[in-house]
MARRO-446383 format. One record per residue (C-alpha): z, x negated, y negated; residue in three letters; residue number from 1. Coordinates in Angstrom, 1 decimal, m for minus. Layout:
! residues N
+--------+--------+--------+-----+-----+
:     c3 :     c1 :     c2 : res :   n :
+--------+--------+--------+-----+-----+
:      Z :      X :      Y : ALA : NUM :
...
+--------+--------+--------+-----+-----+
! end
This chain:
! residues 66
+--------+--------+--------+-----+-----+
:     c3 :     c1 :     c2 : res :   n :
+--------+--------+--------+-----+-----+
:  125.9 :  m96.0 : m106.3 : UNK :   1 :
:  124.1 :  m96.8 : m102.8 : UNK :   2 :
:  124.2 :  m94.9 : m100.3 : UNK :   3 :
:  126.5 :  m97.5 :  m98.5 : UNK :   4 :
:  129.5 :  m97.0 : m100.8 : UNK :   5 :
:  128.5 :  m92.9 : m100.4 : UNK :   6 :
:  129.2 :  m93.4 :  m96.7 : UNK :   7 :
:  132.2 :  m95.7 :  m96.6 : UNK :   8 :
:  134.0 :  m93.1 :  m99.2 : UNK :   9 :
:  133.2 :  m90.2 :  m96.8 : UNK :  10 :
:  134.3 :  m92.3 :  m93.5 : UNK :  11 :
:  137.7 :  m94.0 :  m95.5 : UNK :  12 :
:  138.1 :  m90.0 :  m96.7 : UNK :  13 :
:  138.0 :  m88.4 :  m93.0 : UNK :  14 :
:  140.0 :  m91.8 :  m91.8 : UNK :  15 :
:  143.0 :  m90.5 :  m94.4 : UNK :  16 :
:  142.6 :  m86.7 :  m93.2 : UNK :  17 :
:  141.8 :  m86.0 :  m97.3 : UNK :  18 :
:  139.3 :  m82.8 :  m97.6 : UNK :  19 :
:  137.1 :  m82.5 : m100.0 : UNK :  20 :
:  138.5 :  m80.1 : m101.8 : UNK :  21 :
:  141.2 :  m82.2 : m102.8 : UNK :  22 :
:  139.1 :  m85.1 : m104.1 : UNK :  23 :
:  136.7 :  m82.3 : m105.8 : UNK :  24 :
:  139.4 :  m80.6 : m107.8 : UNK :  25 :
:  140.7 :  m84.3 : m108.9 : UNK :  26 :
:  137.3 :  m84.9 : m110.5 : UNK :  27 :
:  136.8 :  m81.1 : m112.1 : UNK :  28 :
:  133.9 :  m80.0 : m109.9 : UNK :  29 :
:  132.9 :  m77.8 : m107.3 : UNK :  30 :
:  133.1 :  m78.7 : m103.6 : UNK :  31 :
:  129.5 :  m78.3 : m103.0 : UNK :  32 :
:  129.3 :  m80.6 : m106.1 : UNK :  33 :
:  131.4 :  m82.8 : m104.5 : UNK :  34 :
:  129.3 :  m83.0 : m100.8 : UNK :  35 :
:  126.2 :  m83.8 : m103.2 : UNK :  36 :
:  127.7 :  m86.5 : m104.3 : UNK :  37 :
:  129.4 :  m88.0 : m101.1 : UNK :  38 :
:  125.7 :  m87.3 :  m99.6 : UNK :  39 :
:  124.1 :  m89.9 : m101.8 : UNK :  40 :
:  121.9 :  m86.5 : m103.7 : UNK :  41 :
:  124.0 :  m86.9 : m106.7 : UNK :  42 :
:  125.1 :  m90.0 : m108.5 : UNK :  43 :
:  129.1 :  m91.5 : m108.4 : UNK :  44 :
:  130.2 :  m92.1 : m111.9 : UNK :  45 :
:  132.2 :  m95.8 : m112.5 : UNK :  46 :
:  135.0 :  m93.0 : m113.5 : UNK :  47 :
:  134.6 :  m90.6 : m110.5 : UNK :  48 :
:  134.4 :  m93.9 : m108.2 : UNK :  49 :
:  138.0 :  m94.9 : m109.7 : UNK :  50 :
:  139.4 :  m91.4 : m109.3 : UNK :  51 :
:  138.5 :  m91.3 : m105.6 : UNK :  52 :
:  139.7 :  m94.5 : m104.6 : UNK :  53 :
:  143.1 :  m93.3 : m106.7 : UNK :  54 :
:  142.9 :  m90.5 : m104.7 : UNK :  55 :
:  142.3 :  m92.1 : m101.3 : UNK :  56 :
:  145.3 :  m95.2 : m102.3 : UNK :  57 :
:  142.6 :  m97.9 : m101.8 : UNK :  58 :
:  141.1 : m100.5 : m104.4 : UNK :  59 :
:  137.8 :  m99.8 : m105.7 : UNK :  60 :
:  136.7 : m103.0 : m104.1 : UNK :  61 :
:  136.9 : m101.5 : m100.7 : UNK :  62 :
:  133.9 :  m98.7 : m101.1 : UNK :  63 :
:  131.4 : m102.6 : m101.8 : UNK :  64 :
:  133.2 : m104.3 :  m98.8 : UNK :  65 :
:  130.8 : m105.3 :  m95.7 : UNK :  66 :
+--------+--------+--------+-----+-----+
! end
């Protein structure tokens, strides 16, 4: 993933009031796992991506959007 999608899934996140810990414990890892990830210093999985964005109610698509 690029850092772009990294960003707009931790602004779309904060925008929805979701915490971390919530999207974390979805995907079966650690919060600091978690803030790697949303960070860009550890790759989003195709899987992971789908589970945040079922997470956050939003399409997929949004996270590529301009």
């Amino acid at each position: 993933m690029t850092s772009s999608v990294n960003k707009k899934i931790r602004c779309i996140r904060k925008k929805l009031n979701v915490n971390q810990s919530l999207i974390a414990e979805k995907l079966n890892i650690t919060v600091q796992s978690y803030s790697m990830k949303e960070r860009g210093a550890r790759p989003i999985t195709t899987a992971e991506l789908e589970t945040i964005a079922k997470q956050l109610k939003v399409p997929v698509a949004i996270f590529f959007e301009k």
